[in-house]
C-alpha positions as a Markdown table, in Angstrom:
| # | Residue | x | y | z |
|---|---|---|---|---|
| 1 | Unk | 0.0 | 0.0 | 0.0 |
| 2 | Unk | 1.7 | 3.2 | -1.0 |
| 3 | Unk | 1.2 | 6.2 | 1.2 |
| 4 | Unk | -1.4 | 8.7 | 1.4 |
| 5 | Unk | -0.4 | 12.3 | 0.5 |
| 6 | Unk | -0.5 | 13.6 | 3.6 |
| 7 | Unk | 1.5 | 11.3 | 5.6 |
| 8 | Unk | 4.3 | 11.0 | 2.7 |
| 9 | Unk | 4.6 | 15.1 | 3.0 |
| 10 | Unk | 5.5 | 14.2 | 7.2 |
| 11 | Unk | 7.7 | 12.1 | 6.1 |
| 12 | Unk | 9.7 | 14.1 | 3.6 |
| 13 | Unk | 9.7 | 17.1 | 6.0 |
| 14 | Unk | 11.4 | 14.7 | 8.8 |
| 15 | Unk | 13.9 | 13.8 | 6.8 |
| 16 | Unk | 14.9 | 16.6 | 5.2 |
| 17 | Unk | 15.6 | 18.3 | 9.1 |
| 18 | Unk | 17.5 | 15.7 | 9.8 |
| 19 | Unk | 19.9 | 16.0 | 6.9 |
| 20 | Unk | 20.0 | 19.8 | 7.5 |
| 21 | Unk | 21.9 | 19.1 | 11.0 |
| 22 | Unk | 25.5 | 19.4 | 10.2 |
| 23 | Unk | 28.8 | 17.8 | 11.8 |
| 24 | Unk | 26.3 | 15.6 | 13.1 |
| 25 | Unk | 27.0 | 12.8 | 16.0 |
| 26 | Unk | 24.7 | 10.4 | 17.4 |
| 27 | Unk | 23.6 | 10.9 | 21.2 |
| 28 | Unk | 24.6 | 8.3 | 23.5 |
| 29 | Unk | 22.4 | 5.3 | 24.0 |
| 30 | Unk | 20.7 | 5.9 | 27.0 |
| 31 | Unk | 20.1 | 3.6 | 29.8 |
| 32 | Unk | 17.7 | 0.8 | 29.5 |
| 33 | Unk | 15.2 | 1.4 | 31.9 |
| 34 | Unk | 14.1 | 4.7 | 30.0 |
| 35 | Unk | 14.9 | 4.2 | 26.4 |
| 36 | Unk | 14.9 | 6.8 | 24.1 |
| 37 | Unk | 14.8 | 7.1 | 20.2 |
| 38 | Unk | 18.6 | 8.0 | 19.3 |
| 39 | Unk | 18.7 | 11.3 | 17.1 |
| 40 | Unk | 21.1 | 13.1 | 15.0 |
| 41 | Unk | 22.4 | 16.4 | 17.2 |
| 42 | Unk | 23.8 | 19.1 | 15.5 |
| 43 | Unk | 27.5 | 19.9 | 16.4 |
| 44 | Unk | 28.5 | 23.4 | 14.6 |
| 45 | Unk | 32.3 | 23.2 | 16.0 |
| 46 | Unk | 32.7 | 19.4 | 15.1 |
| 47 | Unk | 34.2 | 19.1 | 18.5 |
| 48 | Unk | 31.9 | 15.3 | 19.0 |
| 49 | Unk | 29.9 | 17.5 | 22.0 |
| 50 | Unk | 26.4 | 18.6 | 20.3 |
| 51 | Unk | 25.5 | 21.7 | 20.4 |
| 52 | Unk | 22.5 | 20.8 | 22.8 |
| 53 | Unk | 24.9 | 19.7 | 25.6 |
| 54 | Unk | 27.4 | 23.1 | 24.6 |
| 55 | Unk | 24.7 | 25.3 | 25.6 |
| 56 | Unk | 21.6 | 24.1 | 27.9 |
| 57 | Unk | 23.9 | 21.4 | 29.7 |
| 58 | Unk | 24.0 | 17.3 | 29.5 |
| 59 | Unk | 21.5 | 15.2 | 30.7 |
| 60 | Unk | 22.6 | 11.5 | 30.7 |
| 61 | Unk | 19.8 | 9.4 | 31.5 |
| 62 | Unk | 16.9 | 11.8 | 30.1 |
| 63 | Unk | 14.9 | 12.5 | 32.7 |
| 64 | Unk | 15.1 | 16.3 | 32.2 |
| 65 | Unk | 17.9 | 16.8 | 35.0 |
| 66 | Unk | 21.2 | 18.3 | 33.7 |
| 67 | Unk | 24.1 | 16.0 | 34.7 |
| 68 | Unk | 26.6 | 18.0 | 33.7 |
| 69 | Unk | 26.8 | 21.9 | 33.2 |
| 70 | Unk | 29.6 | 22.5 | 30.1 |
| 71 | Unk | 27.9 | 25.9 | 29.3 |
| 72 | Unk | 28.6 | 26.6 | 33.3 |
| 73 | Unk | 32.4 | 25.5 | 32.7 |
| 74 | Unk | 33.3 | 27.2 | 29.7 |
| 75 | Unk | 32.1 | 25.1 | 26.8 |
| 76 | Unk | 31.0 | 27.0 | 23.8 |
| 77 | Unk | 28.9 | 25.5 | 20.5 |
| 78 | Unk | 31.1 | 27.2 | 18.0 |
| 79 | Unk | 34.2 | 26.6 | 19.4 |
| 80 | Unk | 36.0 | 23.2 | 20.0 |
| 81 | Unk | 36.3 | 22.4 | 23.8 |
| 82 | Unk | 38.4 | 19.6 | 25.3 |
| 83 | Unk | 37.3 | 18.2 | 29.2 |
| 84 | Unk | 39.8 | 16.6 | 31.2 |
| 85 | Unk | 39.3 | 14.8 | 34.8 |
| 86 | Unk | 42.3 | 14.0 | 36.1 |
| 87 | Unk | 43.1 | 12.0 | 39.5 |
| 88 | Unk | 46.1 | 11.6 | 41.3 |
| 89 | Unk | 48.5 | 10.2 | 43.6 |
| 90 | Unk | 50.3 | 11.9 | 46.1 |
| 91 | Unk | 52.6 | 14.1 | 44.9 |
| 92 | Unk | 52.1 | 13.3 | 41.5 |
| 93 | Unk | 49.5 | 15.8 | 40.0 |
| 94 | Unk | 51.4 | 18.5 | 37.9 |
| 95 | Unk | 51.5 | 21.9 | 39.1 |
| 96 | Unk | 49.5 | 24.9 | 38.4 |
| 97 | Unk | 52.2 | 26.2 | 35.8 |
| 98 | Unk | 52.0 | 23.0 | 33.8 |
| 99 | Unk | 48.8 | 22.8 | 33.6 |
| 100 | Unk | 48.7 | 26.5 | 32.1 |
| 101 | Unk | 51.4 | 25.3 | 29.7 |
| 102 | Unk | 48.8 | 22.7 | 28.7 |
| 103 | Unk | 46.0 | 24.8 | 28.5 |
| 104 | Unk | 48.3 | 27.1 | 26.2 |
| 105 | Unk | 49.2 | 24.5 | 23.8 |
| 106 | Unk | 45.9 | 24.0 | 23.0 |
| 107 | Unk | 44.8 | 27.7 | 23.1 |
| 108 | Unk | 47.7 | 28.1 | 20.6 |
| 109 | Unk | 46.4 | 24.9 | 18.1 |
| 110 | Unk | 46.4 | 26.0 | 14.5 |
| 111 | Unk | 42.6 | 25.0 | 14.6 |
| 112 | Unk | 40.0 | 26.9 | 13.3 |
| 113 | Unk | 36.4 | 27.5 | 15.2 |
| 114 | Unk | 32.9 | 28.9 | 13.6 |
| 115 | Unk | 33.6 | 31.7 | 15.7 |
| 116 | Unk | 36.4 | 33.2 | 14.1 |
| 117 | Unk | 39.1 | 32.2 | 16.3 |
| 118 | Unk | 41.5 | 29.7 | 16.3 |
| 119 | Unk | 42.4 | 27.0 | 19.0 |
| 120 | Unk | 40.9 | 24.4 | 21.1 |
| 121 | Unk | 39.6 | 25.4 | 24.7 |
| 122 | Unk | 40.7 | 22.0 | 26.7 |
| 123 | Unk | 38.9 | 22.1 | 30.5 |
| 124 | Unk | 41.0 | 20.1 | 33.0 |
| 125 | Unk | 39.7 | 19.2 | 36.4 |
| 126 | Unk | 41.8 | 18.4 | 39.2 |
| 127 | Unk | 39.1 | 19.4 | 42.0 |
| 128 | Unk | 40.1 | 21.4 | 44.8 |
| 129 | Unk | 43.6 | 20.6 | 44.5 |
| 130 | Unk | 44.5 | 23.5 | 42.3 |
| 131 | Unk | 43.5 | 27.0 | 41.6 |
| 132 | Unk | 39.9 | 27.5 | 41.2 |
| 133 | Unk | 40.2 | 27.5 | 37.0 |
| 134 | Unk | 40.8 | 24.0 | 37.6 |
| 135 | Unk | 38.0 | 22.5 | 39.8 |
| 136 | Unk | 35.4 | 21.8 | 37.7 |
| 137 | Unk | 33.4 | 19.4 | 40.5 |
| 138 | Unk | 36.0 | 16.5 | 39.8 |
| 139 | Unk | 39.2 | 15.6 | 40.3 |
| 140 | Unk | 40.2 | 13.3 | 43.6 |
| 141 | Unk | 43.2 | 11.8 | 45.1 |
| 142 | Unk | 43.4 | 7.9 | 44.8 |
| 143 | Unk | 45.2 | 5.5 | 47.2 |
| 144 | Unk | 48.8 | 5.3 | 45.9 |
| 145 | Unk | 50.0 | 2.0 | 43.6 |
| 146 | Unk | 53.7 | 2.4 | 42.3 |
| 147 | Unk | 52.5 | -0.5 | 40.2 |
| 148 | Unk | 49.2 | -0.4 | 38.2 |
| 149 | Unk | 49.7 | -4.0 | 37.0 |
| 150 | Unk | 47.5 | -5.7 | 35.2 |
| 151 | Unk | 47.6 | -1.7 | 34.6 |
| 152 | Unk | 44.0 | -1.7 | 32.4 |
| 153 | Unk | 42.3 | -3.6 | 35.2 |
| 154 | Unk | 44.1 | -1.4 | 38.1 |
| 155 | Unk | 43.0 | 1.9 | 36.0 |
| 156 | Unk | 39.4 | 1.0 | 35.0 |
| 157 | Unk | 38.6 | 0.0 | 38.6 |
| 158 | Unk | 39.8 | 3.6 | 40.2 |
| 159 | Unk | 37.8 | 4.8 | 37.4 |
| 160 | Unk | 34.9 | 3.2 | 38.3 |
| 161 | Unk | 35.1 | 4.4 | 42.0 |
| 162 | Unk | 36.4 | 8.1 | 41.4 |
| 163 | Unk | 34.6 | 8.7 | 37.7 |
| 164 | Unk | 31.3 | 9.8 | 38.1 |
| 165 | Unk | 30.0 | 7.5 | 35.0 |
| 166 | Unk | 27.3 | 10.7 | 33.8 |
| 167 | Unk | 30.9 | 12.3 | 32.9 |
| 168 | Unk | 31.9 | 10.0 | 30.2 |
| 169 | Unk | 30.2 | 11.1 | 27.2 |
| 170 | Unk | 32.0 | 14.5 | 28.5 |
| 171 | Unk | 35.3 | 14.3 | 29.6 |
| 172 | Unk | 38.1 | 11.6 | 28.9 |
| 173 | Unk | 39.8 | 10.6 | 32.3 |
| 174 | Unk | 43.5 | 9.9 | 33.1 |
| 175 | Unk | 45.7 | 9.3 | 36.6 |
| 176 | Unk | 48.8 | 10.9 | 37.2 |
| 177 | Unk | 50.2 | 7.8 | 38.9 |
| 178 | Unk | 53.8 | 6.4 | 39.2 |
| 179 | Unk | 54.7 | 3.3 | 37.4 |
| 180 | Unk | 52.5 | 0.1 | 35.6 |
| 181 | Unk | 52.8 | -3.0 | 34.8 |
| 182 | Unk | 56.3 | -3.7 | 36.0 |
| 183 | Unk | 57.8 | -1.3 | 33.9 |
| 184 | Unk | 59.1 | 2.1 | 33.7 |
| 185 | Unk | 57.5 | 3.7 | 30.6 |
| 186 | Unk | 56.0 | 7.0 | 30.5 |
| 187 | Unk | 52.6 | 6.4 | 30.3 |
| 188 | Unk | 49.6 | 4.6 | 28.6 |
| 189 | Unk | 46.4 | 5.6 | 26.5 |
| 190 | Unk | 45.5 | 1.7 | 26.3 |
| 191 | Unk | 44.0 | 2.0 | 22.6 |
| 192 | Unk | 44.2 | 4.8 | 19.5 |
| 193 | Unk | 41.5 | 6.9 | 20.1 |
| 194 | Unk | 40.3 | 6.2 | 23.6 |
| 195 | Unk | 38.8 | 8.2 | 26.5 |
| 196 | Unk | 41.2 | 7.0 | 29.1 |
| 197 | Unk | 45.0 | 7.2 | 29.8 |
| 198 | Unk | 47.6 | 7.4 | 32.7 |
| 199 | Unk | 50.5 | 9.8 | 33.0 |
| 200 | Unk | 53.8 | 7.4 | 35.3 |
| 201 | Unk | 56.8 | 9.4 | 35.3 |
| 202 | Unk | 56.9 | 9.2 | 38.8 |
| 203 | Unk | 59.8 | 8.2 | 41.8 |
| 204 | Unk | 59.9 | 4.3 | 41.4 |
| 205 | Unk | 61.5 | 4.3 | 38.4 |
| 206 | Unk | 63.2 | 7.8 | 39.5 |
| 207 | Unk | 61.9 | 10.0 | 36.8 |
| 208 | Unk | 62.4 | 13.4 | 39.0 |
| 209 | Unk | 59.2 | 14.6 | 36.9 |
| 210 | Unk | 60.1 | 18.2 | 35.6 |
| 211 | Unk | 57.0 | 20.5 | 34.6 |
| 212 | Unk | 58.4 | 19.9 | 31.3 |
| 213 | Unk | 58.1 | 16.2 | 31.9 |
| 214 | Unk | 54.8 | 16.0 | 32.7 |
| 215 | Unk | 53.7 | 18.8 | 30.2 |
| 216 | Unk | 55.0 | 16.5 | 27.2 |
| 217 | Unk | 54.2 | 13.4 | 28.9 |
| 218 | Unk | 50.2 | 14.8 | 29.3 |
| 219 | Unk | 50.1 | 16.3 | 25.7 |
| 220 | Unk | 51.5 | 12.8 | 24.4 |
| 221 | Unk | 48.9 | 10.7 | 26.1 |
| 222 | Unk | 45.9 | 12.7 | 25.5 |
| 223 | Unk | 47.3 | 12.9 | 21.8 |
| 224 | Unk | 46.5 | 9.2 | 21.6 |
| 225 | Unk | 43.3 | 9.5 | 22.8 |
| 226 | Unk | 42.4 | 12.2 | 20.2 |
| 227 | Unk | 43.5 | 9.9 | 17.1 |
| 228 | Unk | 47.7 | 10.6 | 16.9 |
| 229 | Unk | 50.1 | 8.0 | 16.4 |
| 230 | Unk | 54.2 | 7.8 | 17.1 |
| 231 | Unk | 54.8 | 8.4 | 13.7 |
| 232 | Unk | 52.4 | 10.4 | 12.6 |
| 233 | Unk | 50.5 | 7.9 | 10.2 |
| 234 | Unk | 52.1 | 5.2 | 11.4 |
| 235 | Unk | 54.1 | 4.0 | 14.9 |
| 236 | Unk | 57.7 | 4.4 | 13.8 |
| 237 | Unk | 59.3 | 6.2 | 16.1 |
| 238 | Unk | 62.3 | 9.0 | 16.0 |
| 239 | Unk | 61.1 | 10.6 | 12.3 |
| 240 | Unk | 62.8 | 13.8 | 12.4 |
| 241 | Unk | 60.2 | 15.0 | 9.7 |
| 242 | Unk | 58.1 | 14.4 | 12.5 |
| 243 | Unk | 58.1 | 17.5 | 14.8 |
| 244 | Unk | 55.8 | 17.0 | 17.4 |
| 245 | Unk | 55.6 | 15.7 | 21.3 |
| 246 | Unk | 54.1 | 12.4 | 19.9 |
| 247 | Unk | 57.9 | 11.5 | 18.9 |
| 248 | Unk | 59.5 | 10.0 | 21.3 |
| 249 | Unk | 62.5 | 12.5 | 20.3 |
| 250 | Unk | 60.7 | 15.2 | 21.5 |
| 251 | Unk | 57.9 | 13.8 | 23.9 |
| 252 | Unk | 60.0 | 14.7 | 27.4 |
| 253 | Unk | 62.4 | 17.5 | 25.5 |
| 254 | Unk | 60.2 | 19.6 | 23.3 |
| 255 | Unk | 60.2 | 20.0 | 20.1 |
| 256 | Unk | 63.6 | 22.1 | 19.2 |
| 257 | Unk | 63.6 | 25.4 | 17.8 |
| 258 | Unk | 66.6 | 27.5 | 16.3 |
| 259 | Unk | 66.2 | 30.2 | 18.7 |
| 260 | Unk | 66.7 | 28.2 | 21.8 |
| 261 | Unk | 62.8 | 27.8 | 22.9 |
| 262 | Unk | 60.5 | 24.6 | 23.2 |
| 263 | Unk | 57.5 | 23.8 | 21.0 |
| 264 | Unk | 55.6 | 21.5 | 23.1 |
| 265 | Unk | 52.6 | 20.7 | 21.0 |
| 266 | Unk | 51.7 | 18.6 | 17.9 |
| 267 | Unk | 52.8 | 18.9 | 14.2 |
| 268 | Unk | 50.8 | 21.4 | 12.3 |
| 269 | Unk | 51.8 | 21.4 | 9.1 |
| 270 | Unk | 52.3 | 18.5 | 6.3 |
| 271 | Unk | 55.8 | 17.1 | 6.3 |
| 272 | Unk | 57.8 | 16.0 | 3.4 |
| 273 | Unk | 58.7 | 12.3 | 3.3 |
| 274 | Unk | 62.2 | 11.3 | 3.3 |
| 275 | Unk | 63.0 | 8.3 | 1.8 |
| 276 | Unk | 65.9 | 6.2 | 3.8 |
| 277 | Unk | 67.4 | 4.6 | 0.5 |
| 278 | Unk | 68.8 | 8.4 | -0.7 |
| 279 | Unk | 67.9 | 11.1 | 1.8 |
| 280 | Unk | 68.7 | 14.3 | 0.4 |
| 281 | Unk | 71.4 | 15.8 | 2.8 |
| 282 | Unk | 71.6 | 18.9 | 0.9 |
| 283 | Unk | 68.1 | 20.4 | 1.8 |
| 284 | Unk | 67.9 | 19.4 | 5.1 |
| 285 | Unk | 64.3 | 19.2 | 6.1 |
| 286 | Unk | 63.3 | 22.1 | 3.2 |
| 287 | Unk | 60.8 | 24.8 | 4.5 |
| 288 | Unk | 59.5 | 22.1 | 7.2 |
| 289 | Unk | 62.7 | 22.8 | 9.2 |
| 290 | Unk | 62.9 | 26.7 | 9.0 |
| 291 | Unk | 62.9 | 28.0 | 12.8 |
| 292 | Unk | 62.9 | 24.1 | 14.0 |
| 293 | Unk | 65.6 | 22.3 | 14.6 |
| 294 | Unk | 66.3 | 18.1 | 14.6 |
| 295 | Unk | 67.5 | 14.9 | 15.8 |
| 296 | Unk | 68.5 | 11.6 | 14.3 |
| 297 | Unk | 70.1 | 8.3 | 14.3 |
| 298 | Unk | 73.8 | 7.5 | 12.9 |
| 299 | Unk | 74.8 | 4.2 | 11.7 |
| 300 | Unk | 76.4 | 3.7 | 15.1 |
| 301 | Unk | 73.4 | 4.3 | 17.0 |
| 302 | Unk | 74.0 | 7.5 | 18.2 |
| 303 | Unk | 72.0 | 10.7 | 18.1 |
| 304 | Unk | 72.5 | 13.3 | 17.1 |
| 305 | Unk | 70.3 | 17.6 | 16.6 |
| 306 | Unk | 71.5 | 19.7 | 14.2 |
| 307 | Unk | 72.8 | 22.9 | 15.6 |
| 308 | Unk | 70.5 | 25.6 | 13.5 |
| 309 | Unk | 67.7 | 25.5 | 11.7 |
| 310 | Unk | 66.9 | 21.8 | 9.8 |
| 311 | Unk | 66.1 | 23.4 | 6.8 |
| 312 | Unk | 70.0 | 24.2 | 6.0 |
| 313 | Unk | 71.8 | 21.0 | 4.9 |
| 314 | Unk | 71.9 | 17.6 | 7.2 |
| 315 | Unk | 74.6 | 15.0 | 7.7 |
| 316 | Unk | 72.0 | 12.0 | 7.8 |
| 317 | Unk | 74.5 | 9.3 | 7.1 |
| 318 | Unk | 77.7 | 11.3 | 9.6 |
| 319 | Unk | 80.0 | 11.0 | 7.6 |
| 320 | Unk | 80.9 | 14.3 | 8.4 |
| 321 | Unk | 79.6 | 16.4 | 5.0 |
| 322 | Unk | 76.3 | 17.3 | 4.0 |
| 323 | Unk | 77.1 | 16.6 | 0.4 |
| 324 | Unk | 75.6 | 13.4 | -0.3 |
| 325 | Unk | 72.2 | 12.5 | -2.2 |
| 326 | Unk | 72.1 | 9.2 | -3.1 |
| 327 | Unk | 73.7 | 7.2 | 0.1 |
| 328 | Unk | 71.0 | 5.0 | 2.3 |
| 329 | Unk | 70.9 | 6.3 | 5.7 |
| 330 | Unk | 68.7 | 4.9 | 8.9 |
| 331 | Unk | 68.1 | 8.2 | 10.3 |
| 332 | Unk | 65.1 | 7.0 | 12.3 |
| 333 | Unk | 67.5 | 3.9 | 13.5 |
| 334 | Unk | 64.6 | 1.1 | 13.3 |
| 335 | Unk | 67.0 | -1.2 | 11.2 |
| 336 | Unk | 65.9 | -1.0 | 7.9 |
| 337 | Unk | 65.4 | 1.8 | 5.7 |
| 338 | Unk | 61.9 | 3.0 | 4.5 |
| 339 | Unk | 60.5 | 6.4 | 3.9 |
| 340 | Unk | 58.9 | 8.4 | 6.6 |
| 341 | Unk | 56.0 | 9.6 | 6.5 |
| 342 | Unk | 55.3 | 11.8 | 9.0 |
| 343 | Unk | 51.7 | 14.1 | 9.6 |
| 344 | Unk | 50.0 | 17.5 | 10.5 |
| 345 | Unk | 48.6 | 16.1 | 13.9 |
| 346 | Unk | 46.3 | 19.2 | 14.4 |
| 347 | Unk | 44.6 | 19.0 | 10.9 |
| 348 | Unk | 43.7 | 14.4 | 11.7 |
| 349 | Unk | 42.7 | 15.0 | 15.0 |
| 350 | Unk | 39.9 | 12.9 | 15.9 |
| 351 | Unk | 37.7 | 14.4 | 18.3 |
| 352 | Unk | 35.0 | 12.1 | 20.4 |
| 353 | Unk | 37.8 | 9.2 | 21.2 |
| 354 | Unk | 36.1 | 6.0 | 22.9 |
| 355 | Unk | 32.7 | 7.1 | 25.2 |
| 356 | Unk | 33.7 | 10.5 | 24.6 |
| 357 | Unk | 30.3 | 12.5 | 22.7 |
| 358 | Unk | 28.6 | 9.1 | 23.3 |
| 359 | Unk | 30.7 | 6.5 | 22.0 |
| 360 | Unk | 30.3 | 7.3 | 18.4 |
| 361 | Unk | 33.9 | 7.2 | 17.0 |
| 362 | Unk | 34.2 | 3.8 | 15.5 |
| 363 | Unk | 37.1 | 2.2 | 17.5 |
| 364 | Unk | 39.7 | -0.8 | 16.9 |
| 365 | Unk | 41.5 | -2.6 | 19.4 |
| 366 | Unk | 45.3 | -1.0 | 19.0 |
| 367 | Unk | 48.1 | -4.0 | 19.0 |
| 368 | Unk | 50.0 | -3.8 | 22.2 |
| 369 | Unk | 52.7 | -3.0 | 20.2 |
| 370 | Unk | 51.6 | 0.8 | 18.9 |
| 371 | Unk | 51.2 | 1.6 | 22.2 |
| 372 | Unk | 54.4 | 0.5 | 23.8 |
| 373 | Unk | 55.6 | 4.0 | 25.5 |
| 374 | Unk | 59.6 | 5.7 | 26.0 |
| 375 | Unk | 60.7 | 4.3 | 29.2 |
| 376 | Unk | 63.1 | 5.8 | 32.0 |
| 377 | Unk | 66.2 | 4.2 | 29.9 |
| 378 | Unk | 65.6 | 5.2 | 26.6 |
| 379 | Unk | 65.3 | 8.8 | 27.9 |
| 380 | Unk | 68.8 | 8.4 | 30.0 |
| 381 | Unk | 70.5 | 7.1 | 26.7 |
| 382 | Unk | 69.0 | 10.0 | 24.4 |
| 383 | Unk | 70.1 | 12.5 | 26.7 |
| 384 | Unk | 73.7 | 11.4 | 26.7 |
| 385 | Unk | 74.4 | 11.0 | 23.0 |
């Protein structure tokens, strides 16, 4: 039976509004004692947080009560917005001035808004243990582990007891804790993008965590979260075409400029490959390298940064001239010789990682192996070569 008029005119008009949404998410599933039709919800910035939730609030389990109040912490519809909670041990929460630094990174994001501006606005909570900017009704201490081991287990179950579960579709969570799973590595996001990650650069493995430290280490782990690899589009590590904090070159150091300052962000422009089998020594990094400088790996293992700008000439091979054209080098020292292809992480990041804007991001379980982090060691040796 084919429709009468009337009801076939409904129809078209109800579909037709829900193609004019645009950047448009699905709202989280709600719970199953009162459930809901799931609709389309506008979201003008793109930022995976509808514009509903950006300006009246969040209600979790619709029953008209507002769970949580972004428009009350900051959040805007036309401009991309960020929320943290972060726990801690004792001792182990950064300080005030590092969490500015963070806040600035992301303020400073070449990332354009529907408002005109530039940047991403990124909320961190850390309760009443900072200044008031950060206490956004979240944020505890936890009972101290110098081992989260199994760590996934350990951090999902302090999660579950400090993570107030109407916040997920909101905020990703992480721990500043101390060490996991044995190990001394830097951190863990757990999966590529995700809403969860820890931050361990703490006294068992005798990291003496710097601001810098647990600036890089932060921005690093969150970057995970939000879609960035090691490598850019990949997981090699060490790419000097790759100039961001997700290399584990510059993850804990910053990324080097020429005049003696720090970048401490991601990549934001599109790199030039460099193939392995004849790295062009003469150019350097080209117009990539202008006000940056590098590091890479010699034949013998050592590293090495250039000493101005990487877009004059580079020794890649150190053989002591910056003449040669045609000569295989393993500048990323992975023991084989490919070409590296590195990203502008601000233009792929992905944003609505794991529950994050209600669990719509399709997600793949990351091999254990792409999320293997720089350990205590390997940041010993690269400071002393």
């Amino acid at each position: 039976m084919r429709p009468r008029p009337a009801l076939l005119a409904v129809l078209t008009s109800l579909a037709a509004a829900a193609l004019a949404t645009s950047s448009a998410v699905a709202a989280p599933a709600p719970s199953a004692d009162n459930a809901k039709t799931v609709v389309a919800a506008t979201d003008t910035d793109g930022d995976s947080l509808p514009d509903a939730w950006e300006t009246n609030g969040y209600d979790a389990n619709g029953d008209g009560v507002v769970d949580v109040d972004l428009p009350a912490m900051g959040a805007n519809p036309k401009k991309k917005d960020l929320f943290v909670e972060m726990d801690y041990m004792s001792g182990r929460l950064a300080s005030t001035a590092a969490l500015d630094r963070i806040v600035q990174v992301f303020a400073s994001a070449p990332v354009s808004n529907p408002d005109g501006t530039t940047g991403v606005k990124i909320h961190l909570d850390a309760g009443a243990a900072r200044s008031a900017a950060y206490n956004l009704g979240g944020g505890n201490q936890v009972t101290y582990d110098a081992d989260l081991n199994p760590s996934a287990s350990q951090t999902n179950a302090i999660k579950a007891a400090n993570f107030a579960a109407v916040r997920k579709a909101v905020f990703h969570y992480m721990i500043w804790g101390d060490s996991y799973d044995g190990g001394c590595s830097s951190g863990q996001a757990f999966n590529i993008p995700n809403d969860t990650f820890i931050v361990t650069v703490g006294p068992k493995c005798a990291w003496n965590a710097t601001d810098d430290t647990n600036v890089g280490t932060f921005v690093h782990e969150l970057g995970h979260n939000i879609g960035l690899k090691h490598g850019g589009t990949d997981n090699l590590n060490y790419k000097p075409n790759y100039l961001s904090v997700m290399n584990y070159s510059f993850q804990l150091g910053g990324v080097l400029k020429s005049d003696g300052t720090k970048y401490w962000g991601y990549s934001n422009v599109q790199p030039t490959s460099i193939n392995e089998a004849r790295p062009d020594e003469t150019v350097g990094l080209g117009s990539l390298g202008a006000g940056y400088k590098t590091s890479w790996k010699c034949p013998n293992g050592s590293t090495r940064t250039t000493a101005g700008a990487a877009n004059q000439p580079i020794d890649w091979n150190c053989d002591g001239d910056t003449t040669d054209t045609t000569t295989a080098a393993d500048i990323n020292g992975d023991k084989t010789t490919s070409i590296l292809i590195a990203q502008n992480n601000w233009a792929n990041i992905v944003f609505g990682g794991g529950a994050v804007g209600g669990g719509t991001t399709p997600r793949t379980k990351t091999p254990a192996s792409e999320l293997q982090e720089i350990t205590h060691d390997e940041w010993v040796s690269l400071q002393h070569k």
